[in-house]
N, C-alpha and C positions, 0 to 999 in steps of 0.2 A: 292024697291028703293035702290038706292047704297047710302053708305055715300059720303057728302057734298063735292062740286065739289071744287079744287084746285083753288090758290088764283092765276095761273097763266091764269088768263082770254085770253089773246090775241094767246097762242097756241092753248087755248082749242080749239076759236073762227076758227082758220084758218084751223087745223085741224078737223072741224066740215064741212066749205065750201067746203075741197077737197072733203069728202068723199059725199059731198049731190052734188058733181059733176060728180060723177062717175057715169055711164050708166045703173052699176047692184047697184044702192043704196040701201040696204036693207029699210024695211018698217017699223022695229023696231024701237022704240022712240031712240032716240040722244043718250040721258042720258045712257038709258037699255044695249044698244046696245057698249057705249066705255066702261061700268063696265065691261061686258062680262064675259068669265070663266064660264060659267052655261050651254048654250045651243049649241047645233051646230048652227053655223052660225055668234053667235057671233064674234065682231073684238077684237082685242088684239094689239094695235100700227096696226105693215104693217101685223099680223097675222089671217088668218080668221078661227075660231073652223071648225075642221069638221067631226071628230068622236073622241069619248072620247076610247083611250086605257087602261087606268086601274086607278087604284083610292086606294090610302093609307091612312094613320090617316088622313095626315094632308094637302095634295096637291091631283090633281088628272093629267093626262097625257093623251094630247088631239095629234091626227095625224092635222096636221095645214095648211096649205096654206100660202107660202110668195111671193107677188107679187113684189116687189120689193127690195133692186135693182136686186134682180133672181128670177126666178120663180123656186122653190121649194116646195117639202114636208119635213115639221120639225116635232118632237116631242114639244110638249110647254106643261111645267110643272108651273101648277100655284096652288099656295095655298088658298084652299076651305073657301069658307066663315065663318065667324064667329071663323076663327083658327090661324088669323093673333097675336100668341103671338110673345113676345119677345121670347120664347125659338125656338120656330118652325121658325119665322123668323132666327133667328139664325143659325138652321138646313138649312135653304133653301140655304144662303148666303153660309155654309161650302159645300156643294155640287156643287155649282157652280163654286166656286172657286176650289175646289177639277178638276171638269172638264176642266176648263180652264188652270190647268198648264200641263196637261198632252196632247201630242202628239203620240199617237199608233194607227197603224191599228185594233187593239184589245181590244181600248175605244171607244168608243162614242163620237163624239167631238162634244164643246158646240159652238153657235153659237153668241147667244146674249141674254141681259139680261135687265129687266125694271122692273116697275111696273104700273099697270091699275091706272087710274084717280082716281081710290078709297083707292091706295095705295097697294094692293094686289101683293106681288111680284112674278114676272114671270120670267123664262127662256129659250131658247130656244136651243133644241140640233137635231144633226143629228137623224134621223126615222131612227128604225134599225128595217127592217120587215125578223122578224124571229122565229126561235122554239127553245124553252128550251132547253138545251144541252143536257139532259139526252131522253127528249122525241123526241127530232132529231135524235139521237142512234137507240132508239129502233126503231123508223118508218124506219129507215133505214136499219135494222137488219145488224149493220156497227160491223166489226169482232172487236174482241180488237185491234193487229195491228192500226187500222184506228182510233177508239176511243182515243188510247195513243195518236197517233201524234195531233188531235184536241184538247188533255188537253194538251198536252205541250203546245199548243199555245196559248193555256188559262193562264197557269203558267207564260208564258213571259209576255202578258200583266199587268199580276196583280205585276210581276219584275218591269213593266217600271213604274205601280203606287208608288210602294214601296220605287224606286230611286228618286221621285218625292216628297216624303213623306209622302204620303196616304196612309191610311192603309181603306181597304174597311169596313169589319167588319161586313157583309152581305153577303158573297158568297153564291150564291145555284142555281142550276138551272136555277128560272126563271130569275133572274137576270145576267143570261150568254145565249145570244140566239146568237143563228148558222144563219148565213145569207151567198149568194155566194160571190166571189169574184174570176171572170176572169176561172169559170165554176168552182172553188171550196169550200170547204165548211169554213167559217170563222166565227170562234166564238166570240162576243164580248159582253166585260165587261159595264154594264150598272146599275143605280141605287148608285149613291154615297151618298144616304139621310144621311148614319148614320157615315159617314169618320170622320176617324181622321187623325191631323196630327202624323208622325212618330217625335219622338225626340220632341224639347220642340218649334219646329217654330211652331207656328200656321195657318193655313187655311185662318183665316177670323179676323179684329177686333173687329166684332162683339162678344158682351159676350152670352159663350154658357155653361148651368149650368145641367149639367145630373142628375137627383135624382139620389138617391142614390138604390131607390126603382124598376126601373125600367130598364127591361133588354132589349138593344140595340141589335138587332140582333134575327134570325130564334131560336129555340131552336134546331133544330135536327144538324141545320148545324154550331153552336157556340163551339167555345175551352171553355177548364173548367174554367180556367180564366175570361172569357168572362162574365159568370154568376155567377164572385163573386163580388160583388160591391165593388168600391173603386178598385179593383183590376188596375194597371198601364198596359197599351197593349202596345204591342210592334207588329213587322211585323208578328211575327210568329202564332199570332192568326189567320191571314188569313191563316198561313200553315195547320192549324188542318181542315178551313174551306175547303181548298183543300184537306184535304187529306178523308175528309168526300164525297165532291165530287167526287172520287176519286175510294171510297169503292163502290158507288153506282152506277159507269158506269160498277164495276166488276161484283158485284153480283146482282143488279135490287132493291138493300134495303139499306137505312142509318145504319151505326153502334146502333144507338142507337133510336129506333121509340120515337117519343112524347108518353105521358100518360094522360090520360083523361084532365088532368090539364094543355095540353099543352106546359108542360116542361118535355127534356129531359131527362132519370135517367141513371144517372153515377156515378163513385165510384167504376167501376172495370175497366178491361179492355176489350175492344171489342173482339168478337173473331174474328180469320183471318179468310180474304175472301174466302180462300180455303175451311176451317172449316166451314162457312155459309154455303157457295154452298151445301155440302154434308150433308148441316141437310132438305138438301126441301127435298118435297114429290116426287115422279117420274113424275106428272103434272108439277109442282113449274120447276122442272128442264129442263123437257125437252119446257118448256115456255121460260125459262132463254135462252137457249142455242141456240134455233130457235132465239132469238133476236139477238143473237153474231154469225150467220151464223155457228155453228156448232152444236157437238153434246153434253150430260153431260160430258161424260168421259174427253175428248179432253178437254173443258172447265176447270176443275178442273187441271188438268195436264198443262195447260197455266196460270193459276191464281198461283198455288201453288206453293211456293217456292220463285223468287224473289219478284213477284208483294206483295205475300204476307210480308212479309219484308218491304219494300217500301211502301205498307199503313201502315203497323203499324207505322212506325217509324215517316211518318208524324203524326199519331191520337196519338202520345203521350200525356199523360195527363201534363206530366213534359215537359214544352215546350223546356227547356234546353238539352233534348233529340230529339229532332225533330228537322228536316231541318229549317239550319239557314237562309235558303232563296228560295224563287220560283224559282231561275236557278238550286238551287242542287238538289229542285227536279225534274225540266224536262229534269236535266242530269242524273240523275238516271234512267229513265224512256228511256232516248234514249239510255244510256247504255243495259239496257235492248232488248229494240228492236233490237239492235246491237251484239247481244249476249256477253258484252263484261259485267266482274264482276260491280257488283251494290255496291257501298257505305255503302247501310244499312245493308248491308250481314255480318258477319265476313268473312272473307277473308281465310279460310281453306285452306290448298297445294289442298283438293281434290277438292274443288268445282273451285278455277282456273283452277286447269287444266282442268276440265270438259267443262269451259266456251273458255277456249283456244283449246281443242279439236273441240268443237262445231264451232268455226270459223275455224278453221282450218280442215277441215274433210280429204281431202288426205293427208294429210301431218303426220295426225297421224294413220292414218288406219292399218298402216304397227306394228307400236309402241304397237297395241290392242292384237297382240299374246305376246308379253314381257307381258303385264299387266294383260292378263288372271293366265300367271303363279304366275302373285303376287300374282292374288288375288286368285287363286287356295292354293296358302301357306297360308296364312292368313285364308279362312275359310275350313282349311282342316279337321276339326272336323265330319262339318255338310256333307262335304262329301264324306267322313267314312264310317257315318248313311247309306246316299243314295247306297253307292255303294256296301253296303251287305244286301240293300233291290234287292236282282236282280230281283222281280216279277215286280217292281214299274220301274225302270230302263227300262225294255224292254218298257214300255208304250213309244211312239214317242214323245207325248204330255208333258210326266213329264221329258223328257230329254229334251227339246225343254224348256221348264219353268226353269230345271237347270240350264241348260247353262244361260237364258236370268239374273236370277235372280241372281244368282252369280259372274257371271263376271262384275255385277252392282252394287250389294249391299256389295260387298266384304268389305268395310271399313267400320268396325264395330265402331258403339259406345262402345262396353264393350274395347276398345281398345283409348277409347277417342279423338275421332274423330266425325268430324260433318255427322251427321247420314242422312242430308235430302234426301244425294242420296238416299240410300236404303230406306227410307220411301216411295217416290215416286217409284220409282219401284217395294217396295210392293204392294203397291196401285192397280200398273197399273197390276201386277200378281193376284193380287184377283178381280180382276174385270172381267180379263181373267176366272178364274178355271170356275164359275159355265157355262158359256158361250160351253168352250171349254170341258168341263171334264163330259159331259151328261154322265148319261149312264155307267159312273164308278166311284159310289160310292166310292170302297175303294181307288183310285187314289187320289178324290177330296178330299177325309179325311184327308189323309197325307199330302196333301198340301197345306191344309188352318189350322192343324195342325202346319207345319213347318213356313207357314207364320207366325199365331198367336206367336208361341215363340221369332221369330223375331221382332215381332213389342213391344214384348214383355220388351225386351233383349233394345230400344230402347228411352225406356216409353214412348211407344202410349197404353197408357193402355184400353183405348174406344176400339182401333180397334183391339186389340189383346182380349179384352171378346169377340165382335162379329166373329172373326172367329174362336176362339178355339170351341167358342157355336156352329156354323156351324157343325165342325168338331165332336162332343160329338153328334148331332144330326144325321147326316150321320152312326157314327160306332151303335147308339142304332138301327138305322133304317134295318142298312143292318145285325147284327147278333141279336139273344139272348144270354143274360146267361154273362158270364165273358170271357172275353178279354184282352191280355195286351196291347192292341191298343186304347181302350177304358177307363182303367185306365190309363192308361198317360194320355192321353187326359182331364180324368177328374181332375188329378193333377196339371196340364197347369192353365186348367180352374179355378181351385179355388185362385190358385196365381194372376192369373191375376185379378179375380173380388177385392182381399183383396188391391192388388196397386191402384184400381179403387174406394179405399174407398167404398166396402162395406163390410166388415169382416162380420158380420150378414151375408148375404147371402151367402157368400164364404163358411161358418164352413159346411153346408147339404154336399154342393161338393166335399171336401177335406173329410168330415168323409166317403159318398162312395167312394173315390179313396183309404181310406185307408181299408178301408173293403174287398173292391175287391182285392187288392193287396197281402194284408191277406191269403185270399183263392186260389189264385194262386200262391203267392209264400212263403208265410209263415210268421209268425208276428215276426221273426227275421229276415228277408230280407232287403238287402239296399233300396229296393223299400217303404217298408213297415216304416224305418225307417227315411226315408226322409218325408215322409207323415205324421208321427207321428211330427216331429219337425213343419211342416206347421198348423199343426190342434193347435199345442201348440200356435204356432205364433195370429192363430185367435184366441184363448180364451185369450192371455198377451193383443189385440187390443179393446178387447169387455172388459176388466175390470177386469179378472179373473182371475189374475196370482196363485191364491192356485192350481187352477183346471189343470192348464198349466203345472206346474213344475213338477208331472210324466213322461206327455209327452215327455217334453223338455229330462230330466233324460235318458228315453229308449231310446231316438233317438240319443242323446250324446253317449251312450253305443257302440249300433248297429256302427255308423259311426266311433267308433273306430278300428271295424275291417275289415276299409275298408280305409287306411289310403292314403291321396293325392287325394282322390275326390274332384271335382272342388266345390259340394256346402258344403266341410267340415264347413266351415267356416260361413254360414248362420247356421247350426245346432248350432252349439257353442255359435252364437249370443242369439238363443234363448233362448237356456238356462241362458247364461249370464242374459239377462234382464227378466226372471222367477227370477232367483236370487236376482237381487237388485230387483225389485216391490215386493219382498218378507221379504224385508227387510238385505237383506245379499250384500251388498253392495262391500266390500273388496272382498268377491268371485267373483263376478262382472269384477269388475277390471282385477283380477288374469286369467279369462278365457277373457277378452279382449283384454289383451297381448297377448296370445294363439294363437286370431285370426290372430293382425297383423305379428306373426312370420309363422301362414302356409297362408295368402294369399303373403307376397314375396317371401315362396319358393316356390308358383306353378306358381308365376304371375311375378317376381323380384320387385324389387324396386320401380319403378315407373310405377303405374296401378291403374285403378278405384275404383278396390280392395280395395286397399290399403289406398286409399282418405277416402274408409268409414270403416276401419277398425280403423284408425289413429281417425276420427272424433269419433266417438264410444267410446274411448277408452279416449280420449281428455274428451270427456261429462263426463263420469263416476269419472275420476281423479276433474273432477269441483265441480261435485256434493260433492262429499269428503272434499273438501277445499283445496285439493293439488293443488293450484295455479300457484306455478311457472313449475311444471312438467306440468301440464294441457294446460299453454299457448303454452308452445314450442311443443307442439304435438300438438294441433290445431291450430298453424299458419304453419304448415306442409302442415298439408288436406288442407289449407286454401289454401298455393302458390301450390300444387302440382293440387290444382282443379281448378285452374285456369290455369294454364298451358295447362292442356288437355282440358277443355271444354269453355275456355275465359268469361266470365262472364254467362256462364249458366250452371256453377257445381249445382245439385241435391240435391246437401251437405252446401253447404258454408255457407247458410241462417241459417241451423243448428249450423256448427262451431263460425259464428259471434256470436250470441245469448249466447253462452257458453260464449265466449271471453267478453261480455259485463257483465254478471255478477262478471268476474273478476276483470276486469277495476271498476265497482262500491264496491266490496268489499274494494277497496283500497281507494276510497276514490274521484278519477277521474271520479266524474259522464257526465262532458261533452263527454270526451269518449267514455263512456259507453253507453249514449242516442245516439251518432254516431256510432259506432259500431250494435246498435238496429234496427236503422234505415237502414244500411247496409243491416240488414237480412232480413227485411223486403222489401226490392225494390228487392234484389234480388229473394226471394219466388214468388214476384210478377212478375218477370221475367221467370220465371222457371215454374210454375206452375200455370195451369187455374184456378180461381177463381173456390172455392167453392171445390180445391181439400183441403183434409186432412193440407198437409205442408201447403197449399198458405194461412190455416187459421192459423196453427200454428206461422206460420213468419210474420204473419197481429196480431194477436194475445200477440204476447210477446214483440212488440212494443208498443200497446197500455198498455201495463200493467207498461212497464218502464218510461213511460210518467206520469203514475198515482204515481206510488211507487217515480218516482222522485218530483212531483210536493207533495207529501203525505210531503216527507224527510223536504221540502224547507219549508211547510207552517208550519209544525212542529218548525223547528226553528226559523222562524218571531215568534211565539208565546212564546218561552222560549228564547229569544233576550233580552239582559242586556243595550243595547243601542239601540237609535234611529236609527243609521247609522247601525248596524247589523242587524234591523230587517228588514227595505228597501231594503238591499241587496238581502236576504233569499228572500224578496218577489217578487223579481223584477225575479231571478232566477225560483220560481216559477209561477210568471203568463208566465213565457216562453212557460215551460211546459205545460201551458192551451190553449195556442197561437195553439202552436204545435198540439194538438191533437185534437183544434175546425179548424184548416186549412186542416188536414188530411184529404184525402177523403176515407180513409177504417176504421175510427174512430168509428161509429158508427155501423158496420158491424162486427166487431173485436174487440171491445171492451166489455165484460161479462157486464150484466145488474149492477150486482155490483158495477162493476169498474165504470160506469159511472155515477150512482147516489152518489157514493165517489166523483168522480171527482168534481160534481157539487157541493157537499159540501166544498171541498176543496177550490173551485175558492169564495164560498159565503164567509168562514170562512176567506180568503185573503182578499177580500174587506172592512169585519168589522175588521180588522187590520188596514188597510188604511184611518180606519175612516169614514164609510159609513154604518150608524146605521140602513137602511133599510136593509142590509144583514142578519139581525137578521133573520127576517120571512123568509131569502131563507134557510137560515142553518136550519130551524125547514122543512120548505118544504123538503128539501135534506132529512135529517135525517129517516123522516115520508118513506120517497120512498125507502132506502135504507132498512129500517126494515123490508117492504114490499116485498122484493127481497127474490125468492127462490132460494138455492144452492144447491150445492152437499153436501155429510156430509165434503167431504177434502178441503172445503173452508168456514165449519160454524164458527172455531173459528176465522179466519180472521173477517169474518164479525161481530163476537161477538166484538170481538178488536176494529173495527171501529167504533160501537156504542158507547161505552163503550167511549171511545174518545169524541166523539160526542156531546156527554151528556155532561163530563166535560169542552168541551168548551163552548156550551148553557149555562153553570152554572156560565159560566165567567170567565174557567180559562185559564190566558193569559200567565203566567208562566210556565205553566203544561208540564211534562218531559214527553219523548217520550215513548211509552209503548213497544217495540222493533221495528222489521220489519212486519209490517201489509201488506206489498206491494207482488211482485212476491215469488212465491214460484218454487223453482226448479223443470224443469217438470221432468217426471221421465220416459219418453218414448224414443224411439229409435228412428233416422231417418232413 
């Protein structure tokens, strides 16, 4: 039975006669029949159910029949029985209205709206008979070309929502289906259940109350905002939802899969779609790439580079780095197809011209012998090497790879410069070698060799272990016994594994590259002694500086008599930092000078060199307490790294971090927590999650959030007034704010630190006068004593018990017992 029929008798009554006038009167009772919304057949006003299209919490969505005044097929969305609340009503009301002020070929339009005689509200919108956007793609095995132009038309409509004030806040798939229009394919936006408005107009005057508890929106396809509650949205949530859609027309997979639980897990960054693609299997890919009408390789090489760019920059986690609107991103994207530079690129001299080459291809053809010669200058080193291998040279095939690969990759990073050309032409070179280089071993060695140090040289550190490995595998295969083709090779290799974080595994590699080296050319040889400073380097990275500081010693020797070699200057560092992890600090120093005076006379003034000679040297002078020398050298590395690499120097995350414990010696702790946070977005920028720096620069931010919020709660407790201790505290719930809003908090932050923190944020509250904080300060305390360390953080943690204890004891007064918070690292970057 439906609820109690409306008090307007005399419609009911006449719209009861037309319909028992009609010729196809259904058989259904009166009553059954105008509640409706349950069965096909059902009426609905002039609507007649006739298959149920899908079905949500709280409405379900029926293909409809309108016989008057058109005969048509609608969509009619009506909410399911027993779910007519005020919130959901609410909901239904902002979605129609959401529909009704927008006009696009690229929405949905609404048609009309009621409610059944039971009150159940309904509305009615155009039938959009169509396929999911992404599974339209695949069945179409539609190239990217074709996919791009179908999202950009997706981006405008969700423009004309945004201009309108809607923010959708659900983007995905199925709620963007592909229908024709005039024989071609049109995408359109459907599903406004969970819209907001933009800015402070509202939708609907209906009151509409979101818990607090409950997440609005797909998990895979929601900005990180999106699932913070209370968080305020703005249009650009829908950007990350695009740009998640976005990820998954490139590579066939969302950035981030759901987890058993349903929700997404984030906290780092996605990797780029180029990087995806080449982690599938040879099934996975060549699966992928029949959907995009080509093949792996091709795939990767159209993805890589700008597209990849242009998703990250929509999937920012910092939405203030993402496109500030759906036109800039499907001008980016038509840039793109246009060959013309992208927005989210930096803007490099090389890669315009490349992109202005590429549109312009007669016009520069002629231009390609001038530019050979440049870049024949630039890497004349490497082809030096080649040209007094004349065995290798005679090969067709590695002359035919020279040329290709050098008159492309010629602008090196070690020159500071945007390396992506040559990246991608490595790529597309080593994809070539094993293909083309059957059958000659020692060809293929030396060329995945010379790759690997290239990519090396560019920190692709992943793809420079897999092919040096290649190349170590080829020279064991093709000779026995000792080689110097092979101890290079193996010396390559252990470099590359120690920049790939894994020093452990690197030390086997490096001790045979130095053994072999030994036996063929003597254990006072340049070779010998360069090896000796590498092997030093992996025991100072594994912990060992006593064991280190011979090595580092002979290999300082040896490279003395061999004065203006390019890697003088890595030997000297190592030593360097054998000497301070050894406690000799001022010698430190003294050989860090050292460095930055022979990397400017082999490199000049301004070079990459130099960035980390200056940074180096900067750290050590911090460590010391010589502050005011310390800043003016590390705001050097600081402008001189940004100069060359625009916001993704290697270094800088190191340099700020230095710069920040300065800034807080003095006194300028806001600074100093900005300057932190500096080096931490950019680590984050620079480096894949999970490498060595990206956790160091994740890491010493989390630590200055604690040591500053330790400083602040310290002083609310030894506070001689009311109004000084409010202040301290207000200062440190900042710092509490700060690092429960962070999303690398918990990942970054030492189990120490966090069960400090937690007592910190308890011990603030029973300041504030909140006597339940007692039991959390005992809780805290209990977890922190629980915490295992190293022995170089026991007495920190003895200190903060010890604290601990005196504030349980009640003391509100109690002086600070020094600095319990960061300790200076004492590594190199």
């Amino acid at each position: 039975m439906c609820a109690p029929m409306p008090d307007t008798l005399q419609s009911f009554v006449e719209e009861a006669f037309r319909e028992l006038a009609a010729d196809d009167a259904p058989t259904l009772p009166l009553e059954e029949r105008l509640c409706g919304g349950k069965n096909a057949g059902d009426v609905i006003g002039r609507y007649t159910l006739v298959e149920k299209l899908g079905e949500g919490g709280f409405g379900s969505v029926w293909r409809a029949e309108q016989e008057r005044p058109v005969r048509r097929e609608v969509a009619l969305k009506i909410i399911k029985l027993g779910m007519d609340t005020r919130e959901v009503i609410a909901r239904f009301e902002v979605e129609r209205q959401a529909l009704a002020v927008m006009e696009h070929p690229g929405i949905a339009k609404v048609f009309d709206a009621g409610a059944t005689v039971s009150g159940r509200p309904f509305f009615v919108m155009e039938l959009v008979r169509g396929t999911p956007l992404t599974q339209f793609c695949e069945e179409a095995a539609m190239p990217l070309p074709e996919r791009l132009e179908l999202f950009i038309q997706v981006c405008q409509a969700v423009q004309h929502a945004h201009q309108k004030g809607v923010i959708h806040r659900d983007l995905k798939p199925s709620n963007i289906l592909v229908t024709g229009a005039d024989g071609r394919p049109l995408p359109k936006v459907i599903d406004f259940g969970i819209a907001k408005a933009a800015g402070g107009t509202p939708l609907t005057d209906s009151t509409l109350v979101t818990r607090a508890d409950r997440l609005m929106g797909t998990p895979a396809y929601m900005s990180p905002e999106q699932s913070e509650p209370g968080m305020d949205l703005d249009t650009r949530t829908d950007i990350y939802s695009l740009g998640v859609l976005l990820y998954e027309l490139l590579t066939g997979q969302v950035p981030f899969a759901p987890g058993p639980e349903g929700k997404s897990p984030r906290g780092r960054d996605p990797q780029r779609p180029s990087t995806r693609i080449r982690s599938f299997t040879a099934a996975q890919m060549r699966r992928l790439a029949a959907g995009r009408g080509t093949d792996g390789p091709r795939l990767i090489g159209q993805v890589r580079g700008d597209l990849d760019w242009i998703a990250m920059k929509a999937l920012e986690a910092d939405r203030a780095r993402r496109y500030d609107s759906a036109n800039a991103l499907a001008e980016d994207l038509r840039a793109f197809l246009e060959r013309r530079p992208v927005q989210a690129r930096p803007p490099t001299a090389w890669y315009l011209a490349r992109r202005f080459a590429q549109r312009h291809k007669t016009g520069v053809a002629a231009a390609a012998l001038v530019l050979a010669s440049l870049v024949a200058g630039i890497t004349g080193t490497t082809w030096m090497y080649f040209k007094a291998q004349k065995e290798l040279v005679k090969s067709r095939q590695v002359a035919a790879f020279l040329s290709e690969t050098l008159a492309a990759a010629g602008p090196s990073k070690a020159l500071g410069r945007d390396a992506t050309m040559m990246r991608e032409i490595l790529e597309k070179t080593a994809e070539r070698v094993g293909r083309e280089l059957e059958g000659q071993p020692e060809v293929e060695a030396e060329m995945r060799l010379m790759i690997g140090m290239t990519f090396q040289d560019i920190d692709e550190y992943p793809a420079a272990v897999e092919q040096l490995r290649a190349a170590v595998d080829l020279l064991r295969a093709r000779t026995r016994g000792d080689t110097p083709e092979l101890a290079r090779a193996l010396a390559e290799l252990g470099a590359a594994m120690e920049f790939n974080s894994d020093p452990r595994g690197a030390e086997p590699v490096a001790r045979e590259a130095l053994e072999m080296w030994t036996r063929l050319r003597g254990p006072e040889s340049l070779e010998a002694g360069l090896c000796l400073s590498d092997l030093g380097w992996l025991m100072l990275k594994s912990g060992r500086p006593k064991e280190a500081l011979p090595h580092a010693l002979r290999a300082y020797e040896i490279l003395q008599r061999h004065p203006g070699h390019q890697k003088t200057g890595r030997v000297i560092n190592t030593l360097a930092t054998a000497r301070k992890n050894t406690g000799d600090l001022q010698a430190s120093i003294k050989l860090q000078r050292q460095i930055v005076e022979v990397e400017k006379a082999l490199h000049g003034d301004d070079h990459p060199s130099v960035v980390v000679a200056l940074d180096n040297l900067g750290y050590d002078l911090e460590i010391a307490r010589q502050d005011e020398e310390a800043e003016t050298i590390l705001n050097e590395s600081v402008a001189m790294g940004r100069r060359m690499f625009g916001g993704l120097s290697p270094h800088e995350d190191h340099a700020l971090a230095a710069l920040a414990r300065i800034a807080d010696r003095r006194g300028e702790h806001d600074r100093a927590l900005e300057l932190s946070r500096d080096a931490a977005l950019v680590g984050a920028r620079v480096f894949e999650p999970g490498h060595r720096y990206w956790r160091e620069s994740q890491t010493q931010y989390a630590r200055r959030l604690v040591e500053q919020a330790e400083r602040f709660v310290k002083e609310a407790s030894g506070a001689q007034d009311e109004g000084g201790r409010q202040t301290a505290l207000e200062k440190a719930r900042s710092r509490m704010a700060a690092a429960a809003q962070w999303e690398n908090w918990a990942k970054s932050a030492p189990a120490q630190d966090q069960a400090w923190m937690r007592l910190l944020r308890a011990r603030a509250a029973l300041l504030s006068g909140d006597g339940d904080a007692l039991a959390e300060m005992r809780q805290a305390r209990d977890e922190l004593a629980g915490v295992k360390v190293a022995e170089a953080q026991a007495k920190q943690k003895e200190a903060r018990l010890k604290l601990a204890e005196q504030w349980l004891d009640g003391g509100v007064g109690v002086k600070p017992l020094g600095d319990t918070g960061v300790d200076s690292a004492a590594g190199v970057h």
